[in-house]
C-alpha positions in Angstrom: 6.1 1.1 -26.9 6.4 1.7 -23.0 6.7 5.4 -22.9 4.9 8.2 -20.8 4.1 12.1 -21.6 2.5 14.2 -18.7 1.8 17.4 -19.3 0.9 20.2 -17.1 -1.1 18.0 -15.0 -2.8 19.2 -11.4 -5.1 17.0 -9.4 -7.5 18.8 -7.2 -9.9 17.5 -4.8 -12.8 18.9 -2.9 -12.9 18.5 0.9 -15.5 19.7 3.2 -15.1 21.9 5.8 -17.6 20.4 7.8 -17.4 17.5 10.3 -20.2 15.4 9.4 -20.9 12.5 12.0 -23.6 10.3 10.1 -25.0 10.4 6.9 -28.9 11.6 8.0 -26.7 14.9 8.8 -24.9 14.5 5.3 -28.0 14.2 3.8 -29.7 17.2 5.9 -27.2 19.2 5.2 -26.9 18.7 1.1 -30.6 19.3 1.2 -30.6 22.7 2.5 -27.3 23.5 0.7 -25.7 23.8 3.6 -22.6 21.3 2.6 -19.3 23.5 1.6 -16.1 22.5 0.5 -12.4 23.8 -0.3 -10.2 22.9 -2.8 -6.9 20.4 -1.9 -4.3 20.7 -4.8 -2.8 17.2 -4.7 -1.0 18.0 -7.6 0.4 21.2 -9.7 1.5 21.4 -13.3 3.5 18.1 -13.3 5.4 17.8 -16.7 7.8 15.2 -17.5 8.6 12.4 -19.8 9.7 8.4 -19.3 11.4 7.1 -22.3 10.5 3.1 -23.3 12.7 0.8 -20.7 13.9 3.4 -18.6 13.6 2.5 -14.2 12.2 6.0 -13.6 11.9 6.4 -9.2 9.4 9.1 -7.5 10.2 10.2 -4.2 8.7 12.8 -1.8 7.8 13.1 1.9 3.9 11.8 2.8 1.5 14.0 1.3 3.6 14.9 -1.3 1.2 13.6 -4.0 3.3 10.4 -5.3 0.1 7.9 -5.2 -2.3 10.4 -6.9 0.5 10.5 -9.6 0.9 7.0 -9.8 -2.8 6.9 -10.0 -3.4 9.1 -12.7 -0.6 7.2 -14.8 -2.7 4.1 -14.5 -6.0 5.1 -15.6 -7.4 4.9 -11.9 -8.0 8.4 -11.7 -8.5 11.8 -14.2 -6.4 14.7 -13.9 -8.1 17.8 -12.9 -6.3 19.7 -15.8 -3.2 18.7 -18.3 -3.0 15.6 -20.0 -0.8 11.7 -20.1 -0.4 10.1 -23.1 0.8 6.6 -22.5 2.4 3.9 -25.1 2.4 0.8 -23.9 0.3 -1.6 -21.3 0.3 -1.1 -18.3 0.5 -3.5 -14.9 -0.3 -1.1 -11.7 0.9 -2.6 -8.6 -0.5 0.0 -6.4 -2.8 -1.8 -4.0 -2.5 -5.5 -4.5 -5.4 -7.5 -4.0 -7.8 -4.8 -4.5 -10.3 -7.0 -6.1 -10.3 -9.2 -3.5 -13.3 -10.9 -2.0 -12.5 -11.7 1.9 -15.1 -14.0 2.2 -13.4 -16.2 -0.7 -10.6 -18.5 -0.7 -7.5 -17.6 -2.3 -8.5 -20.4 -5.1 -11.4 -18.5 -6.3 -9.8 -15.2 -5.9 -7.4 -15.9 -8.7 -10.1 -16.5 -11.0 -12.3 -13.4 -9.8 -9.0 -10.9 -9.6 -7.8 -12.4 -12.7 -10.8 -11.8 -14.5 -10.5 -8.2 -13.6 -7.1 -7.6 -14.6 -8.5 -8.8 -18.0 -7.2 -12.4 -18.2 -9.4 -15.0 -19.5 -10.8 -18.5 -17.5 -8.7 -20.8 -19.5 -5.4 -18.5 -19.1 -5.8 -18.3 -15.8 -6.2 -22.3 -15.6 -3.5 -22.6 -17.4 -1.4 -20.4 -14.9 -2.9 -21.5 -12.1 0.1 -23.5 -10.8 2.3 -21.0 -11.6 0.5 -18.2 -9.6 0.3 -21.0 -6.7 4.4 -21.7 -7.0 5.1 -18.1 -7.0 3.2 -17.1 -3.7 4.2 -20.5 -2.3 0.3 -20.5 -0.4 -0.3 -24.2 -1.1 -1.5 -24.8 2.0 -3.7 -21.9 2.1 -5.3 -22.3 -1.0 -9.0 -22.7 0.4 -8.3 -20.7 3.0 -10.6 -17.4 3.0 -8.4 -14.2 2.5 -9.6 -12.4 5.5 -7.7 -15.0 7.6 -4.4 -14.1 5.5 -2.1 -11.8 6.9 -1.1 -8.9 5.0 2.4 -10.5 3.6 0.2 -13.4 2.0 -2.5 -11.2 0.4 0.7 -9.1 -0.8 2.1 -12.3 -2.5 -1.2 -13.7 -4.0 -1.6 -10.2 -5.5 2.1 -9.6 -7.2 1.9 -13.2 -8.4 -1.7 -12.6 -10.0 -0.3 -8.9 -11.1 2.7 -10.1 -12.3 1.6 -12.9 -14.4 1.8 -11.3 -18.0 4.6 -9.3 -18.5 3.7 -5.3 -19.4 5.7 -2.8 -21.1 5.2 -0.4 -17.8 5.3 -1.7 -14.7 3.9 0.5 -11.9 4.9 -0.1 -8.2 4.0 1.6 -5.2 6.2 0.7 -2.0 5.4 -2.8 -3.4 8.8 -4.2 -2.7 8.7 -3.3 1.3 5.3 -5.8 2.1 5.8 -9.1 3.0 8.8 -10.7 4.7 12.2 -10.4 3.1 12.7 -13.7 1.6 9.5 -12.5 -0.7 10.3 -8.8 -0.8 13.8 -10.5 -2.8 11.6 -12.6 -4.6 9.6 -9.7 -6.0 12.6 -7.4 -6.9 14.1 -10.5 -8.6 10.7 -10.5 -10.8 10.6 -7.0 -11.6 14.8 -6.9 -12.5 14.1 -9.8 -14.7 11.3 -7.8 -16.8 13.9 -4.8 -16.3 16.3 -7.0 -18.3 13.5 -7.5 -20.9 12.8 -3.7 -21.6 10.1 -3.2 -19.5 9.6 0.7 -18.4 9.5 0.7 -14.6 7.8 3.9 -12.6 8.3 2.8 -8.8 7.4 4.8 -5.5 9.2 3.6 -2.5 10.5 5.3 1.0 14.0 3.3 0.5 16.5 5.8 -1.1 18.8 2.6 -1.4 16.6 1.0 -3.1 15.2 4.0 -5.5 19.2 4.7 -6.3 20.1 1.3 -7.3 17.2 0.1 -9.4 16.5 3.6 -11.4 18.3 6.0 -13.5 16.5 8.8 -13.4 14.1 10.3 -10.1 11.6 12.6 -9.8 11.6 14.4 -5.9 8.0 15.7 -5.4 7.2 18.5 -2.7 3.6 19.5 -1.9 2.5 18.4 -4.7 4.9 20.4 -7.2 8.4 19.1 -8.8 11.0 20.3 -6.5 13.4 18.3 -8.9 14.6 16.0 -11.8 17.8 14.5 -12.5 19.6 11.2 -12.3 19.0 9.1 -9.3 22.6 9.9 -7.6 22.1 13.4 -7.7 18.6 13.6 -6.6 18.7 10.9 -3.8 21.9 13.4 -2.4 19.3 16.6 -2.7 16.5 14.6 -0.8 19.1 13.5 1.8 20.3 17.4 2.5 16.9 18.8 2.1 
């Protein structure tokens, strides 16, 4: 269990060509079929394979299609064309605290954000304490969210995310929010599940980081594999290029 099969995949999405300044215009505009579009290629025939507890890294200038990948390898999206076949369960850290409510406290955000990860009322009473301790928000508990500051909604998310441990763990540039005492704490979680044999796909802009913690890389470039290859090797590549 934990492994990952893409094949041939391409993402494409339709923008419009249009600027459209309010919606009575959007709506004008699709009623006399006047609304036209062109095709973005996020992604182009992507094809590789992760093997069950392997750290496998994706790198790639902005706009080089590493979220819509990461996306497409969590269920969040459908490729366009191709196929992933996925062993394993899977824990995306993409956007943590997604589920959020900002008008709730962090205390009932745990229950409604771990509801939607799939966790059940009593687990999550259970774990309560433990998702407390691992942010370290005890003061802040009934606190509304929208008064948090982005490194505290970063560490109530990863400690709700984090709570069971998956066979593939997904992380996008997860490791550089917060401040660094927490951004040590979280790379001390994920290298402890590393330990255990989970698979690890991670995103991040640090080539220190990507080189340490993974064995193999994947360097994307407009949205097509420029290359694939161990992490030394590729991290040297992206450095020249």
């Amino acid at each position: 269990m934990g492994s990952i099969n893409v094949s041939h995949v391409s993402m494409s999405f339709n923008m419009s060509k249009d600027k459209i300044n309010s919606i009575k215009e959007y709506v004008i505009k699709l009623a006399k079929k006047q609304l036209f579009y062109e095709e973005f290629k996020a992604l182009d025939d992507i094809s590789f394979s992760i093997n069950k507890g392997e750290v496998f890294g994706i790198i790639g200038k902005n706009g080089a299609g590493k979220s819509t990948l990461l996306k497409l390898i969590a269920g969040v999206l459908k490729p366009s064309q191709g196929s992933i076949e996925i062993s394993g369960s899977i824990a995306p850290l993409i956007e943590l605290g997604a589920g959020f409510d900002p008008e709730l406290t962090a205390r009932e955000n745990i229950f409604l954000n771990g509801a939607m990860l799939g966790y059940s009322k009593k687990y999550l009473r259970e774990k309560f304490d433990e998702i407390v301790d691992f942010s370290e928000l005890h003061n802040f508990l009934d606190v509304p969210v929208k008064n948090y500051s982005s490194g505290m909604y970063a560490r109530l998310g990863f400690a709700i995310a984090t709570l069971v441990e998956p066979e593939i763990l997904i992380v996008d540039e997860i490791l550089s929010v917060g401040d660094y005492q927490f951004q040590q704490k979280c790379e001390r979680k994920i290298q402890a599940m590393i330990e255990k044999g989970t698979t690890v796909i991670m995103v991040s802009h640090s080539l220190d980081q990507v080189q340490e913690l993974c064995s193999r890389i994947l360097w994307l470039e407009h949205g097509r594999i420029r290359s694939i290859g161990d992490s030394a090797t590729i991290c040297e590549q992206f450095k020249n290029s």
